[in-house]
RODO-2510 file (C-alpha; in nm, 4 decimals, decimal comma):
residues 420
     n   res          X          Y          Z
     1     x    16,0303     4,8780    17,2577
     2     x    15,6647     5,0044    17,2578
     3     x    15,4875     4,9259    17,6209
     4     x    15,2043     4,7504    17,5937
     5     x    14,8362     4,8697    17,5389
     6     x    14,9481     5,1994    17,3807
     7     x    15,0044     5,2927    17,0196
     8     x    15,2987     5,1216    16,8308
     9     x    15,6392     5,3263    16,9233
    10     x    15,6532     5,3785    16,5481
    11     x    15,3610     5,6114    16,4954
    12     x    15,5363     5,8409    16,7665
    13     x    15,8392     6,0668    16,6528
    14     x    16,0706     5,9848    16,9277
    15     x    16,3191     6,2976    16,8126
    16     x    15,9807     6,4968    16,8188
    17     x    15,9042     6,3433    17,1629
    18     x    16,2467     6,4081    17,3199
    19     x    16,2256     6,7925    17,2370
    20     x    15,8931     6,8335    17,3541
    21     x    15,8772     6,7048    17,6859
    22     x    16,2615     6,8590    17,7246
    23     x    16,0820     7,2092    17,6619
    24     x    15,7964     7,1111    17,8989
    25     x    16,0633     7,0414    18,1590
    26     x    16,2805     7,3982    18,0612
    27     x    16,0160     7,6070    18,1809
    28     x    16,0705     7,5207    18,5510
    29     x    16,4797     7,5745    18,5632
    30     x    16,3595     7,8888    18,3152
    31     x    16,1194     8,0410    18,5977
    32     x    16,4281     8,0307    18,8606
    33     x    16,7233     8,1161    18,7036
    34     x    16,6199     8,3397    18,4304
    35     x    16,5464     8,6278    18,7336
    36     x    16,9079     8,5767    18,8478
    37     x    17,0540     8,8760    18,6731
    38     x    16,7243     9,0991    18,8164
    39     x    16,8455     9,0206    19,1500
    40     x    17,0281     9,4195    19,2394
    41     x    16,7121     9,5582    19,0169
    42     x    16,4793     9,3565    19,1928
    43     x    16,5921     9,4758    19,5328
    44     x    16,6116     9,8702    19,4773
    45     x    16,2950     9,8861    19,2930
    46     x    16,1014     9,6814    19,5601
    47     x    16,2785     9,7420    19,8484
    48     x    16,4338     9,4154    19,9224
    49     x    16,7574     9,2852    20,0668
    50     x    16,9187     8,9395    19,9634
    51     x    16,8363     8,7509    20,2038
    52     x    16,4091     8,8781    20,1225
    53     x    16,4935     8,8017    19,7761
    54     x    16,5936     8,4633    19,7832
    55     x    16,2256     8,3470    19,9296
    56     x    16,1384     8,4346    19,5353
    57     x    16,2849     8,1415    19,4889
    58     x    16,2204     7,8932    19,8042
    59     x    15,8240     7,9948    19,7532
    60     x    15,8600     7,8983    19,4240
    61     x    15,9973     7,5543    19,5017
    62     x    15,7610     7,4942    19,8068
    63     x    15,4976     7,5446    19,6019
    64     x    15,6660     7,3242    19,2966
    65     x    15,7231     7,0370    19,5929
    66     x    15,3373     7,0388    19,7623
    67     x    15,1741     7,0274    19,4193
    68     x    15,4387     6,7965    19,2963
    69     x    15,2546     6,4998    19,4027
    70     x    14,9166     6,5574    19,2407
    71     x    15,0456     6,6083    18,8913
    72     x    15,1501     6,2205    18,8476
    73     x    14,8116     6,0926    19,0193
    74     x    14,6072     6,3063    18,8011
    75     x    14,8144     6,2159    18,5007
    76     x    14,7685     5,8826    18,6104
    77     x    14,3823     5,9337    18,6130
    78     x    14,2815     6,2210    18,3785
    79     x    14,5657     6,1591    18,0936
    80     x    14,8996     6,3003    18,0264
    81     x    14,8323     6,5585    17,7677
    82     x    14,5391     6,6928    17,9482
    83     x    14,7447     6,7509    18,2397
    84     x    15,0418     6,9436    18,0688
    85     x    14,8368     7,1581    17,8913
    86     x    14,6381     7,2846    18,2443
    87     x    14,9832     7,3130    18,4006
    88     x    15,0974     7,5317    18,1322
    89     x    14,7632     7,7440    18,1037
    90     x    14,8024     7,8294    18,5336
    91     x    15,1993     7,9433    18,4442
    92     x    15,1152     8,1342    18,1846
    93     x    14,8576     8,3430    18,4125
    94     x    15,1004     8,3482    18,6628
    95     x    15,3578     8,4753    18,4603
    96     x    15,1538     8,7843    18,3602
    97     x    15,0913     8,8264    18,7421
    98     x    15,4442     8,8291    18,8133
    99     x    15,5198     9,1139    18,5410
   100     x    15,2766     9,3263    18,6391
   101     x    15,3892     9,2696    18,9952
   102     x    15,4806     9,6212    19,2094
   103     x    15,5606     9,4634    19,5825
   104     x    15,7477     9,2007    19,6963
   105     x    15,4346     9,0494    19,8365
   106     x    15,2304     9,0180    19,5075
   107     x    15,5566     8,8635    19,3369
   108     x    15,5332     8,6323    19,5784
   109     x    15,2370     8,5228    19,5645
   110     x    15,2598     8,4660    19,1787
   111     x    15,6063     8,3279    19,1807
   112     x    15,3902     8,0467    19,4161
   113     x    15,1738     8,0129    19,1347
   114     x    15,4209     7,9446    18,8964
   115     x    15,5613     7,6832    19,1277
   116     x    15,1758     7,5013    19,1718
   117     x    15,2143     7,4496    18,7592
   118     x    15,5814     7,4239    18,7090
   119     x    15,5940     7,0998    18,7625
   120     x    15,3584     6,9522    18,5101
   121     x    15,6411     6,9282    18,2300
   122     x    15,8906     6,7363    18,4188
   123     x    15,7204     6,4905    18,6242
   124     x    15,4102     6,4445    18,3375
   125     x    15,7187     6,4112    18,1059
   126     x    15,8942     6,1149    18,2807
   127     x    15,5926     5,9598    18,2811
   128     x    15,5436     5,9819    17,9231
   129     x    15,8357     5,8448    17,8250
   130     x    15,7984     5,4881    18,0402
   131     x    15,4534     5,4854    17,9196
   132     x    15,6115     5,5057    17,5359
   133     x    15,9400     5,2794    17,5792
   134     x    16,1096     5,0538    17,8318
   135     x    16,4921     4,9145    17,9241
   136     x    16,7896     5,0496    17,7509
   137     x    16,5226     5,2271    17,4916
   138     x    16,3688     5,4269    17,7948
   139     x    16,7483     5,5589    17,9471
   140     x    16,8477     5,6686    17,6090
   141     x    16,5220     5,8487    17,5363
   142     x    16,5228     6,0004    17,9192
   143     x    16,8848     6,1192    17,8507
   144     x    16,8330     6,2990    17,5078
   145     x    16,5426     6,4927    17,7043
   146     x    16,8200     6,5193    18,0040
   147     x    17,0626     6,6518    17,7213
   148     x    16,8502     6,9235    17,5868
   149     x    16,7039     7,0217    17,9293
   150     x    17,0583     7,0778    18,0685
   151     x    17,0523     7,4018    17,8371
   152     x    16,7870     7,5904    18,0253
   153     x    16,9853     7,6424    18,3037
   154     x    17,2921     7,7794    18,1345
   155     x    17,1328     7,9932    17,8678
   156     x    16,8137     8,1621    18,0894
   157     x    17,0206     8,3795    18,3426
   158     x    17,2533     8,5049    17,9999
   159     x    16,8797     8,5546    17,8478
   160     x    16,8170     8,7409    18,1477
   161     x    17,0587     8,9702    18,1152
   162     x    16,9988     9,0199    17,7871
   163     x    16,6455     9,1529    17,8423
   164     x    16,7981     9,3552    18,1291
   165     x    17,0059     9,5383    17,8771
   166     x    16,6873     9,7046    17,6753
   167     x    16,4409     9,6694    17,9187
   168     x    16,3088     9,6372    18,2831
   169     x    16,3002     9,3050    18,5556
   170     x    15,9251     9,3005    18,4234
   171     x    16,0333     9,1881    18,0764
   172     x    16,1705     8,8485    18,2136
   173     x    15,8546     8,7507    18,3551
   174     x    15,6325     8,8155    17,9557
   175     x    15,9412     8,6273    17,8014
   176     x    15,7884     8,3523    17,9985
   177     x    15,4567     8,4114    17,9302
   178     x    15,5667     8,3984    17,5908
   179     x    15,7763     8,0512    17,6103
   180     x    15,5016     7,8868    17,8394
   181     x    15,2345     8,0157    17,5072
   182     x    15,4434     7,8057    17,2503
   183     x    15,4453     7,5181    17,4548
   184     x    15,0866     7,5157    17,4868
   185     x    15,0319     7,5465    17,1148
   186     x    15,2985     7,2990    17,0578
   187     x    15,1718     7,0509    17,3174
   188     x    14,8421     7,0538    17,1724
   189     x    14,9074     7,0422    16,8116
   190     x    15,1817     6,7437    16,8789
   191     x    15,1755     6,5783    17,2085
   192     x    14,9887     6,2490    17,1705
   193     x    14,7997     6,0445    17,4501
   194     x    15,0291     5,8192    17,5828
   195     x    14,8244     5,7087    17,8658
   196     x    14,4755     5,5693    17,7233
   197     x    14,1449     5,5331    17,9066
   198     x    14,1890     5,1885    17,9608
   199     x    14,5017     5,2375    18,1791
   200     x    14,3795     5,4516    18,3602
   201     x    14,3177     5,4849    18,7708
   202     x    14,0320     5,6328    18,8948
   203     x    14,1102     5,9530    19,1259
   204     x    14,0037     5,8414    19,5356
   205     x    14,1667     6,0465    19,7193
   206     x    14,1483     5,8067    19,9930
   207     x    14,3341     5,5443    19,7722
   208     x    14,5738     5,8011    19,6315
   209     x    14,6433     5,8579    20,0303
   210     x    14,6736     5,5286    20,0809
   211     x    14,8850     5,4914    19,7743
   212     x    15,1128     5,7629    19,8566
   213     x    15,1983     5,6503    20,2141
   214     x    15,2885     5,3006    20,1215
   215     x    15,5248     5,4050    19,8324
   216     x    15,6998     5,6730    20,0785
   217     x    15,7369     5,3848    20,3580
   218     x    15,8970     5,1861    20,0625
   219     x    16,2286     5,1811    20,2309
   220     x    16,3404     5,0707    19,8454
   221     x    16,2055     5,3677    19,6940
   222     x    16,3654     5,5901    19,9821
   223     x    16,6482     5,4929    19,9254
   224     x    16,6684     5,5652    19,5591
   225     x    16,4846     5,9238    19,5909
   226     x    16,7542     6,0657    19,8726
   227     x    17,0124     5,9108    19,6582
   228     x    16,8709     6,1190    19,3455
   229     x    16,7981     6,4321    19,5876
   230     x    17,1314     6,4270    19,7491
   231     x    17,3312     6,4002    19,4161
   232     x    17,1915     6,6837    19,2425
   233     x    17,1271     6,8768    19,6039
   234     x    17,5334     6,9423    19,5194
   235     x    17,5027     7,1039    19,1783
   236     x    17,1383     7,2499    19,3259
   237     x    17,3411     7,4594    19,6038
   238     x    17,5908     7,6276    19,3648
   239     x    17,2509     7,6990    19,1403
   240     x    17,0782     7,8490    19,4324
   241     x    17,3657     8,0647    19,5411
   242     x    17,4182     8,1744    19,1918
   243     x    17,3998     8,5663    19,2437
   244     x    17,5945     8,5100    19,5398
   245     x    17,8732     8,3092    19,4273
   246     x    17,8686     8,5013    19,0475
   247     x    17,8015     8,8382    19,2008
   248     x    18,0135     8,8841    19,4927
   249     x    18,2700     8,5726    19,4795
   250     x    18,3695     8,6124    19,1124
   251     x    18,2861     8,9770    19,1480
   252     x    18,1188     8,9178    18,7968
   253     x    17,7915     9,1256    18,6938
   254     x    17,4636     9,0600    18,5906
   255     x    17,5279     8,9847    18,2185
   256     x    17,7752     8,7560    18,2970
   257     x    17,6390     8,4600    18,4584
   258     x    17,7355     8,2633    18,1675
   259     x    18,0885     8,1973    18,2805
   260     x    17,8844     7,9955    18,5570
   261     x    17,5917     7,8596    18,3906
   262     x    17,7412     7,7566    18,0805
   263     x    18,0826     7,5036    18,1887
   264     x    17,8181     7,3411    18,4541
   265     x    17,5390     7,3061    18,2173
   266     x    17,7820     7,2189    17,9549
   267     x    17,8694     6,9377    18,1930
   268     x    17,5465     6,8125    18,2289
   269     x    17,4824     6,7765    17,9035
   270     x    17,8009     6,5900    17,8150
   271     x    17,6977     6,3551    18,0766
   272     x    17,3387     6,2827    17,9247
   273     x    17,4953     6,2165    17,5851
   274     x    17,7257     5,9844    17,7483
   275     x    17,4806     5,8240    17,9378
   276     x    17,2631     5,7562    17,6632
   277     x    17,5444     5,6149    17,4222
   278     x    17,6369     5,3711    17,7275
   279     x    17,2515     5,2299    17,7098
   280     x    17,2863     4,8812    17,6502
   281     x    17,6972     4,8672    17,6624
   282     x    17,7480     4,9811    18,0392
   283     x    17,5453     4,8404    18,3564
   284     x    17,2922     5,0929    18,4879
   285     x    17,5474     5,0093    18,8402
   286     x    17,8527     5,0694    18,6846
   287     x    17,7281     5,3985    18,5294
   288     x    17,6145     5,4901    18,8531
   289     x    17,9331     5,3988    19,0161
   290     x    18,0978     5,6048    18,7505
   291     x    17,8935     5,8709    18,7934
   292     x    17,9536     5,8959    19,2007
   293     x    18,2846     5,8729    19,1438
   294     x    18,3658     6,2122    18,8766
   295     x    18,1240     6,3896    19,1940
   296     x    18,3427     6,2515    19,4432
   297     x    18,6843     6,3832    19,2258
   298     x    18,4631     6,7319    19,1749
   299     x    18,4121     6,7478    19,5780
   300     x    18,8159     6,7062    19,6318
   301     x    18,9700     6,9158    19,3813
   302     x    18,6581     7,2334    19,4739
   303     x    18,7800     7,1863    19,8244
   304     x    19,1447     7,1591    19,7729
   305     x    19,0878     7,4702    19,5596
   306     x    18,8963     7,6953    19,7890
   307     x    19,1492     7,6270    20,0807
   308     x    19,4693     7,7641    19,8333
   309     x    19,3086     8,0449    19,7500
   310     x    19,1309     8,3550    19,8753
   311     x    19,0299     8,5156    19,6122
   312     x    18,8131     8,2474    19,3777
   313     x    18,8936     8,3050    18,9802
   314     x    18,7787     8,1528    18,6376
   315     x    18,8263     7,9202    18,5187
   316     x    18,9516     7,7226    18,7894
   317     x    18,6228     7,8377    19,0742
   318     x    18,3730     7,6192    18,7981
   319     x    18,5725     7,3252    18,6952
   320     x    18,4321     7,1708    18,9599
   321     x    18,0812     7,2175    18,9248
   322     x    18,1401     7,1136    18,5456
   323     x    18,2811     6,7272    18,6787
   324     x    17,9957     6,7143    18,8920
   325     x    17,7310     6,8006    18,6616
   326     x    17,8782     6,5192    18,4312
   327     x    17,8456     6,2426    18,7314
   328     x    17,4752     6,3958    18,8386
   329     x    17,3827     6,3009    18,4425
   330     x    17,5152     5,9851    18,4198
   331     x    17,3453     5,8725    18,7637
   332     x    17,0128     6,0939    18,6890
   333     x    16,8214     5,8439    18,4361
   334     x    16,9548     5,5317    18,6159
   335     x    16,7861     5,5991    18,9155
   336     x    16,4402     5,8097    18,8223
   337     x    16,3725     5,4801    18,5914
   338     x    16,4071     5,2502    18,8854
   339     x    16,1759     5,4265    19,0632
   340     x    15,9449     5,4461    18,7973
   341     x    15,9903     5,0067    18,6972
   342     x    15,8862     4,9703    19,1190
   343     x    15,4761     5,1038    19,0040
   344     x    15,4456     4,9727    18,6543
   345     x    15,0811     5,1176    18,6819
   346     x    15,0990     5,4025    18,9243
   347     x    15,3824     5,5995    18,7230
   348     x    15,2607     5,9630    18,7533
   349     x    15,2319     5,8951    19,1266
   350     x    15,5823     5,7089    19,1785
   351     x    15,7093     6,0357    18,9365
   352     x    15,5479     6,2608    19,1841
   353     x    15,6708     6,1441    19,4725
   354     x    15,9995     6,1448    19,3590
   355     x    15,9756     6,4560    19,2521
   356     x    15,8226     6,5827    19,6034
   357     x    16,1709     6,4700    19,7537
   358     x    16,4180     6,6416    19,5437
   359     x    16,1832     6,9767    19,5635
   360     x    16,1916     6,9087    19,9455
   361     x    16,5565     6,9000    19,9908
   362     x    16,6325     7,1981    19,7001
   363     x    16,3548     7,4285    19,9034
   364     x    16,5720     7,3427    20,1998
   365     x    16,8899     7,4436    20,0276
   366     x    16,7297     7,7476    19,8308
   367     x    16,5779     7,8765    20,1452
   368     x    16,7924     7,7568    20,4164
   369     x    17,1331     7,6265    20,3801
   370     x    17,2085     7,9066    20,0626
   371     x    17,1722     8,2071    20,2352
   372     x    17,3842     8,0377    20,5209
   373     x    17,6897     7,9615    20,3389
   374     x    17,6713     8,1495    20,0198
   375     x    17,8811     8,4364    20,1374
   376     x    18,2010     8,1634    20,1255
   377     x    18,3348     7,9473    19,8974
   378     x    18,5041     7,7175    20,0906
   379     x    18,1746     7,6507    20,2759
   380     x    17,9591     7,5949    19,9557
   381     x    18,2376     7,3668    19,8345
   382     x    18,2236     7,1274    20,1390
   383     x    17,8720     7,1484    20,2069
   384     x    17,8641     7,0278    19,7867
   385     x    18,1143     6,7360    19,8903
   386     x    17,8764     6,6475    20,2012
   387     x    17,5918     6,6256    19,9881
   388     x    17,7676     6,3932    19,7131
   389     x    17,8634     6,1690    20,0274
   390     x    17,5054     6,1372    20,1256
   391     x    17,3776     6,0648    19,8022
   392     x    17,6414     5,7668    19,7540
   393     x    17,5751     5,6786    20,0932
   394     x    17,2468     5,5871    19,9955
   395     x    17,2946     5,4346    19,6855
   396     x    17,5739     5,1695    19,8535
   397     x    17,2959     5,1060    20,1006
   398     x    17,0639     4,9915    19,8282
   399     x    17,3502     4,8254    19,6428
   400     x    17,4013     4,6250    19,9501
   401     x    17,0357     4,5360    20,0403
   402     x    16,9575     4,4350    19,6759
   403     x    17,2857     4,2064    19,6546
   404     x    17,1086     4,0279    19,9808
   405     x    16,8068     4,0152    19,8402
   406     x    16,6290     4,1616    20,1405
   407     x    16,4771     4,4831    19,9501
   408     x    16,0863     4,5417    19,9939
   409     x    15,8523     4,6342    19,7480
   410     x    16,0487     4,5179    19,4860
   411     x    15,7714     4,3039    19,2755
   412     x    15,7848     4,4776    18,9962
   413     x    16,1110     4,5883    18,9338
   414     x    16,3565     4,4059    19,1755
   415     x    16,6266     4,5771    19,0903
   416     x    16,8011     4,9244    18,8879
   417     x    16,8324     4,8324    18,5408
   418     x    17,1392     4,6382    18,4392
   419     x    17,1398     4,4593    18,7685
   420     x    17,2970     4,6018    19,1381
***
């Protein structure tokens, strides 16, 4: 149903909507992976070794994460649309930067600037579609845009290497300035204002501050944000180690990322249609439960598989990551709409903050734990499993606290949707 004090639902193409704000969100998965296949070019034209390489992509996250939590305050304060389309003007600038790029250091610096826009699609996005439609209307809407949005990451690294076979690294970076173009022109010829004056919050940054610090110490809203961040921080590590574990483990080469990209994204997107078809006939729980439990099978059966072998082959080295993209997208919508029902009229800011911890941990993971383990399978695979663990550790802990009723900050929204 429409939410109130915004246009009628019905003067809003919902199909339109979904495959807008699902290209909005594309163009941040599109700025990482897409450079995959330019990893060995990358290195021997600028002088750079793996391990210098990878920071392309934990600056870029860093920077997604710190200006992750203005984007839903401003939204909050300035309107959606007007938001987006400044995000996407600053990545399209940086984009150019990055292709005309000669050092590591000025790459950088640009791929930071990317990051400081990225995130306007995603967390704007999610925003836009509570503002637009509640309940079982909202998960089915947030898992069509989950549905097309799971195709970025499996078809920008084979687009990669497609560029790579007619043309130079430098190429990848104007294909973006060229995708991040059409979604300006299509945001503002058919993004409407979902967000109107009247709703609006006037930007104090000492509020905002204020704001920002009780949500985080929201031990509610912690606990659904690490579960979120620690489910997908299993997929996220296989994603980050991608020219690792395609490269060197498969001993695959750079046009060939598909055989990765595609089963796991192909998972994903399974698990968004399925999630949105179960809208109204499953509990939000039980599809959660669900969910946690195809990662939990994914976590045994990579394990198991990376201890009887010793030499990791297709198709049998991405089944796993294909199960546990399904789970990740049937818990995904579940949980980011719970967090988004606890601050009915802070949205952008309870989007932001959300987003802020699952950048957080993935930094961590691009930049940290990725370059520790990515050089074995069997240690990606458990590290994977101890991540799933975490995030279902979390979620029990809120199951438990809202079955006792002893959950804070709950006024709005008192529990995930379909009940705990």
């Amino acid at each position: 149903m429409a939410a109130a004090n915004l246009p009628p639902a019905s003067t809003i193409s919902l199909r339109r909507l979904a495959l807008l704000l699902a290209g909005l969100a594309m163009f941040g998965p599109f700025s990482i992976d897409t450079i995959f296949p330019a990893f060995p070019q990358l290195g021997e034209q600028l002088g750079a070794d793996k391990l210098a390489l990878q920071q392309t992509i934990s600056v870029y996250l860093i920077a997604y994460a710190v200006t992750s939590v203005v984007h839903g305050p401003l939204s909050d304060a300035f309107g959606r649309r007007r938001v987006i389309i400044a995000g996407l003007a600053v990545f399209t600038l940086a984009s150019v930067g990055c292709a005309l790029s000669t050092d590591l250091t000025t790459l950088l610096v640009f791929r930071a600037l990317q990051g400081l826009s990225a995130g306007v699609g995603l967390i704007v996005g999610r925003a836009v579609i509570r503002d637009v439609l509640d309940g079982d209307d909202a998960q089915r809407l947030m898992s069509q845009v989950s549905m097309i949005f799971g195709i970025a990451p499996a078809i920008a690294p084979i687009i990669g290497g497609w560029i790579l076979g007619w043309s130079r690294w430098p190429a990848i970076f104007w294909f973006l300035v060229g995708f991040s173009v059409l979604l300006l022109l299509a945001t503002w010829r058919l993004l409407p204002e979902t967000h109107p004056p009247e709703a609006r919050l006037e930007l104090r940054p000492r509020r905002l501050v204020r704001d920002y610090v009780a949500i985080l110490l929201n031990t509610r809203f912690q606990r659904l944000a690490a579960a979120a961040a620690f489910n997908f921080g299993a997929l996220f590590l296989y994603i980050a180690s991608a020219p690792a574990f395609v490269l060197d483990l498969l001993r695959m080469d750079e046009r060939q990322f598909g055989w990765f990209f595609v089963p796991t994204i192909g998972g994903m997107v399974l698990g968004a249609w399925v999630s949105g078809r179960a809208a109204g006939r499953i509990s939000g729980a039980r599809l959660v439960g669900i969910g946690f439990a195809v990662s939990a099978v994914a976590a045994v059966f990579n394990v198991a598989y990376n201890l009887s072998t010793d030499v990791l082959q297709l198709p049998w080295a991405v089944v796993p990551m294909t199960l546990n993209a399904f789970g990740i997208a049937l818990v995904f919508p579940i949980l980011t709409l719970a967090v988004l029902d606890m601050y009915p009229r802070q949205r952008g800011s309870a989007s932001s903050l959300q987003a802020f911890t699952a950048l957080v941990s993935n930094a961590l993971i691009a930049g940290v734990v990725s370059p520790w383990l990515s050089g074995n399978g069997l240690w990606l695979a458990v590290a994977a499993g101890l991540f799933t663990a975490a995030g279902w550790a979390f979620w029990r802990w809120e199951a438990v606290v809202s079955a006792n009723g002893n959950g804070r900050g709950r006024s709005a929204t008192p529990r995930v949707p379909d009940s705990l």
